[in-house]
N, C-alpha and C positions, 0 to 999 in steps of 0.2 A: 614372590607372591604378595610380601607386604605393597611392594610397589602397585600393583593392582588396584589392592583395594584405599592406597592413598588416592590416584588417580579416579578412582568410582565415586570415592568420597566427595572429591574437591569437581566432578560433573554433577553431582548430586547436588551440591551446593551452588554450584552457580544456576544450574536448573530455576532453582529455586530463588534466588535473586531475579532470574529476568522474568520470573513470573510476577514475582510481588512486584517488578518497577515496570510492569506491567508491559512487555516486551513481547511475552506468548500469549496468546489467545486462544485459550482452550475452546471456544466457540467457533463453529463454523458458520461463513456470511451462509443468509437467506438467498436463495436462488432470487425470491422476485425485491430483495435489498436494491436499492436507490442505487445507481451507476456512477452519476453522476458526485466528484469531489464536495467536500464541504469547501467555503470560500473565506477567505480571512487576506483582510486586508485589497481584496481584490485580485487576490490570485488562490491558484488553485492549491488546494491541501487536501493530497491524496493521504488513504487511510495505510499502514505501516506494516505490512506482512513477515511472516519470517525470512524469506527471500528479496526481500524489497518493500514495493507499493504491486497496489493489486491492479494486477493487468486487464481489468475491464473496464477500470475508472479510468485509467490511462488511454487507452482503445478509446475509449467516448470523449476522453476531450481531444484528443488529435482525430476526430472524424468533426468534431465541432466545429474546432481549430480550422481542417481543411474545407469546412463549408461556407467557411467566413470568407477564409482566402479566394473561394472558387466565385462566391458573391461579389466580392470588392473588385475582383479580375474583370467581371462582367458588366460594372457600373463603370470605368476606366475604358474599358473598350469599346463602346457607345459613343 
């Protein structure tokens, strides 16, 4: 039983660590929130989920990505 509650103790604390180094986002994004990554450097910087990067930022720049490429196809083959 002690084992338990070391185990509870030491989630409980790291809990709490990636919240203060700011890892959990107790906020949920805005449905009409900006899609599109912020840009640093000239590339893109997707924002940082508990599971990853958030799969809408990512969707809209590979639809970008693929408009660009479908563009550039079309100026070449002329």
């Amino acid at each position: 039983m002690t084992l338990v509650f070391i185990a509870v103790g030491v989630l409980v604390i790291a809990g709490a660590f990636w919240y203060a180094a700011g890892r959990i986002d107790p906020e949920l994004p805005d449905d009409a929130a900006d899609l599109r990554p912020d840009r640093r450097g000239g590339e893109p910087a997707f924002d940082v989920v508990v599971r990853g990067y958030r799969m809408d930022e990512v969707d809209a720049t590979i639809a970008d990505l693929q408009a660009e490429i479908d563009e550039l196809k079309g100026r070449t083959q002329r």
